[in-house]
N, C-alpha and C positions, 0 to 999 in steps of 0.2 A: 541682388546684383546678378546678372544674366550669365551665363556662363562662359568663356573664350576656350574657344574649341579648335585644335589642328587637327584635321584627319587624313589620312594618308587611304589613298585609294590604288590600291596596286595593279586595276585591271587584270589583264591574261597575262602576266609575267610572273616570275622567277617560279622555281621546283619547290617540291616541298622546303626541301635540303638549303635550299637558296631562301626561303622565306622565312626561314627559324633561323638563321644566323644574321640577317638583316633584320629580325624583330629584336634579337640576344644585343643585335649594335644601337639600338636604339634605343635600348629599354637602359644600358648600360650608359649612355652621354644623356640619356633625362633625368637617370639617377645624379649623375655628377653637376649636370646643371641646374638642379635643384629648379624645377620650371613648375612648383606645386599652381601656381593659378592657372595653368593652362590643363584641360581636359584633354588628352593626347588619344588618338585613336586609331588603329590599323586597320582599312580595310582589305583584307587576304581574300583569297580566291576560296570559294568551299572548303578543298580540299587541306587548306592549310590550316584552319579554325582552330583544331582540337590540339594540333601541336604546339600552334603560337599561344595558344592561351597558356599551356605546358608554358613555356619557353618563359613568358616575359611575368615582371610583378604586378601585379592585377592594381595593387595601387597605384602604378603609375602611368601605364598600358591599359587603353581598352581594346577593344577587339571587334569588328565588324565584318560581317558578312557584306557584298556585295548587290544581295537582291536575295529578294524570297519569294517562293510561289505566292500565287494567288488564290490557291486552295490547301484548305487543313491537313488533308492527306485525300490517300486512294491512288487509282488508276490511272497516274500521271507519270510513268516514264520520265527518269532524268530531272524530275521538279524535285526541289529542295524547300520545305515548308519552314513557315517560321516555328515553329515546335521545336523540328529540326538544328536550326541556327539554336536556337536558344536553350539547347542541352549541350552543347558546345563548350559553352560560356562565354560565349560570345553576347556581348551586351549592346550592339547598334546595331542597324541594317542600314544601309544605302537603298535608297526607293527612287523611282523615276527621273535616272539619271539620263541624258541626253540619248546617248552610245543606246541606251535599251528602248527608248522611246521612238530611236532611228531606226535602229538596226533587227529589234523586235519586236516593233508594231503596238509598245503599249500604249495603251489608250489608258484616258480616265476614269476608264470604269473597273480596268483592271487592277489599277493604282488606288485606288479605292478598296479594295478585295486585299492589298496585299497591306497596304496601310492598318486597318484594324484588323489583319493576322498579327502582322509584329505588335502592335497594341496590346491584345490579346494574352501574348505571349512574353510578354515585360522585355521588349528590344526596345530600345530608343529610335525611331528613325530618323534620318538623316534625309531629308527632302528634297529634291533637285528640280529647279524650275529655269526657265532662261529661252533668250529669242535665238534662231538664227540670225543668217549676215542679211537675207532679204525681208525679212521684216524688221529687223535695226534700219536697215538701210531705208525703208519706209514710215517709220517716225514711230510704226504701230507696236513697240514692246512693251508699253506699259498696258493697254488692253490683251494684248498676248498673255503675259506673266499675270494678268488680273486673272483673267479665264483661268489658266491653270491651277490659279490656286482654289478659283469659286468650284471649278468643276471636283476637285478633291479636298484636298484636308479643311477649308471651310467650312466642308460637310459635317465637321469633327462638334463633339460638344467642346466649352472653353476648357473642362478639366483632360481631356483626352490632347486636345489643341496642345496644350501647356505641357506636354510628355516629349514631345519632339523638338526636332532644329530644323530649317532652312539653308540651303544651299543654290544661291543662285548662278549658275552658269551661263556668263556671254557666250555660247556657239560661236558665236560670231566673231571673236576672237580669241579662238582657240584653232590654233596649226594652220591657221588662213594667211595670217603675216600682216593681218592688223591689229592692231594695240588697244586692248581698251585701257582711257586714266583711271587714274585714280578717282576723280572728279565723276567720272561717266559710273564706277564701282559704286562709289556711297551714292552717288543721286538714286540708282536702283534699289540698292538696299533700304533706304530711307523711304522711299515709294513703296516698298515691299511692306514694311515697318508701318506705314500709315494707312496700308490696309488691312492690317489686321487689328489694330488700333481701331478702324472704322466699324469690322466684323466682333470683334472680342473683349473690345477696351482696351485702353490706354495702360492700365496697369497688365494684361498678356503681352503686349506690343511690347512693352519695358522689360519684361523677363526672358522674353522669346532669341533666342538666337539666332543670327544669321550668320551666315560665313560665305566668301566671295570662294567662287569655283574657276575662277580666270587663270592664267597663268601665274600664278603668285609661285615667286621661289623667294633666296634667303635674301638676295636684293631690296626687292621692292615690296619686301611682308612689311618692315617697320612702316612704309610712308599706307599703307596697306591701314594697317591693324591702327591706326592712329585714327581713322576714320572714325567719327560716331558713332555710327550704326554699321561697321564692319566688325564682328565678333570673333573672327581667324579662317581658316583656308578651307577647301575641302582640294587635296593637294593630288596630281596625277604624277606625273613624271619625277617631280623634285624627293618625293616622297620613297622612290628607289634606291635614293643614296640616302646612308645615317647621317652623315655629316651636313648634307643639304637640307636634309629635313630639319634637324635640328637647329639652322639657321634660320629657320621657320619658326618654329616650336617658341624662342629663344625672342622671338623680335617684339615683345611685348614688353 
């Protein structure tokens, strides 16, 4: 049975000091809400990794990095390798998420590079794929999100394949002030699902997790998470507050 996963992606927000007392409030209402089938996960900012893992119970809390270089080490200024992350104790990475793909130019060759470092280095990643509003708005997102994934992780063997999760992100509605359904969620997911099904079998497809990266908060997670082939969130904003998140966490 495939695993249901909330992960919380904190972007460039809160101080250290701010992100060990919002990991201490979360870690503290997962414990009391006894939410053992969900895989619960933070992703902090670098800087945070080594405290929050400190901070929270590893049984019930995982801990993710945001991004990892795309080289082992060396001569890179500012790069954060998966080695790195992963003396942490930090157990995921977030990889090709929208914001880095936009904002710094990764391409799939680099994603590719950073994908079998965390590999390498026993991270789980956390995968992020998804159209903008002008190619949604042009019918073209299932060969968009096809590419993305051919030009990366289907490069993967089944057993390396089968080490990760998937996180698809509508761009296109996110902070635009258009809605994606629920219905438009799972039909992605399930398209997602039946190409890896096509690449890997049917039994990876079945084990494989995916998680919707839309606006999902504690609302709309139950009619969310009730989806088929929606496996839980990869959460931005909601994810700031304990008590929101854990109406997340909780909606299974």
């Amino acid at each position: 049975m495939r695993k249901k996963i909330v992960a919380g992606n904190w972007k460039c927000n809160t101080t250290v000091q701010e992100g060990v007392e919002l990991a201490k409030a979360v870690n503290e209402l997962v414990a009391k809400a006894d939410a053992k089938n969900v895989v619960v996960v933070l992703g902090t900012p670098f800087t945070h990794i080594t405290s929050v893992v400190s901070a929270v119970d590893a049984s019930l809390i995982n801990v993710a990095a945001q991004n990892c270089a795309a080289e082992a080490k060396g001569a890179f200024t500012g790069e954060v390798s998966a080695a790195m992350v992963k003396s942490t104790g930090a157990t995921h990475v977030i990889l090709g998420h929208s914001e880095r793909r936009e904002y710094y130019g990764e391409t799939s060759e680099i994603l590719n590079k950073k994908v079998a470092l965390a590999l390498a280095n026993g991270l789980t990643p956390i995968y992020c794929c998804g159209e903008a509003l002008s190619i949604r708005e042009a019918n073209e997102q299932n060969a968009y999100v096809k590419t993305q994934l051919e030009e990366t992780i289907f490069n993967l063997s089944a057993e390396d394949f089968s080490k990760l999760a998937i996180a698809y992100e509508p761009i296109w509605a996110i902070g635009t002030g258009v809605t994606a359904s629920t219905a438009q969620a799972q039909e992605m997911l399930a398209y997602i699902r039946g190409l890896i099904a096509d690449k890997f079998g049917k039994a990876v497809a079945e084990e494989t997790s995916i998680l919707y990266g839309g606006s999902c908060n504690a609302k709309n997670a139950p009619e969310l998470f009730a989806q088929a082939d929606i496996d839980g969130g990869l959460i931005g904003g909601a994810s700031l507050k304990a008590e929101d998140f854990l109406g997340i966490i909780t909606a299974y």
